[in-house]
Structure formats: structure tokens, C-alpha cells
C-alpha positions, -999 to +999 in steps of 0.1 A: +000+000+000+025+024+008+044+024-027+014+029-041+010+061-024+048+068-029+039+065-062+011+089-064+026+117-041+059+116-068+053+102-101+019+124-104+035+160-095+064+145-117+039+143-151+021+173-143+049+196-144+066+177-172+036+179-196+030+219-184+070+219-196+062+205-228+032+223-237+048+252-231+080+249-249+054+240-277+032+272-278+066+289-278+075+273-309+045+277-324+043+319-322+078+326-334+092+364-329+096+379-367+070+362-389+068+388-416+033+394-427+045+381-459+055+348-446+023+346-432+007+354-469+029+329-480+017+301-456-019+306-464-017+303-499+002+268-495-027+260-474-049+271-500-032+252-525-030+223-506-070+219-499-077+231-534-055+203-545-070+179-521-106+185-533-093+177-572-083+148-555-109+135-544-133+141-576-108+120-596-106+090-563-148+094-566-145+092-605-120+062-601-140+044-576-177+046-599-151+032-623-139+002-607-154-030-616-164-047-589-163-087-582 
């Protein structure tokens, strides 16, 4: 019994402060200092290439798939 409460009064604190840590260090990362307004332009036309691209896919996997012969 007592290791189990060793356990909980250490490894618990332990994880909670780790994973506050890490989602920190994360947000940081996320936000950089010095993203140019540009960059950002940049970014969301990749994005908006990327889903445009990704619906065309799709119509031709649809298109494929009505296609396909079937066993």
C-alpha cells in the first residue's frame, strides 16, 4: 500500500509539471518572434493550395472508384 501512495505523491506531480513543460515549450514554438506578414501570406496560400489540390483529388478518387469493376 505504501508504494502505491509513494507512487502517487511523486510520479503524479512529476507528469504534471513535465507535460506543463512541454506544452509550453510548444506554444513557444509555435508563435515565433519575426514572422513577416508576408510569410504569413505565403503560408496561407500553401494551405490554400493544398486543400484546393485535395478536393481535385478527391473528384478523380470518386471518378475512379464509380469506375472500378467490382467482383
Amino acid at each position: 500500500m505504501i508504494p502505491w501512495i509513494i507512487l502517487a505523491v511523486v510520479a503524479v506531480p512529476v507528469l504534471v509539471i513535465g507535460f506543463a513543460a512541454t506544452r509550453k515549450r510548444t506554444a513557444a514554438a509555435e508563435h515565433r518572434v519575426g514572422v513577416t506578414a508576408q510569410r504569413r501570406a505565403e503560408t496561407e496560400g500553401e494551405f490554400a493550395e493544398a486543400a484546393a489540390y485535395e478536393a481535385e483529388w478527391r473528384d478523380e478518387d470518386k471518378r475512379r472508384f464509380h469506375e472500378e469493376r467490382l467482383p
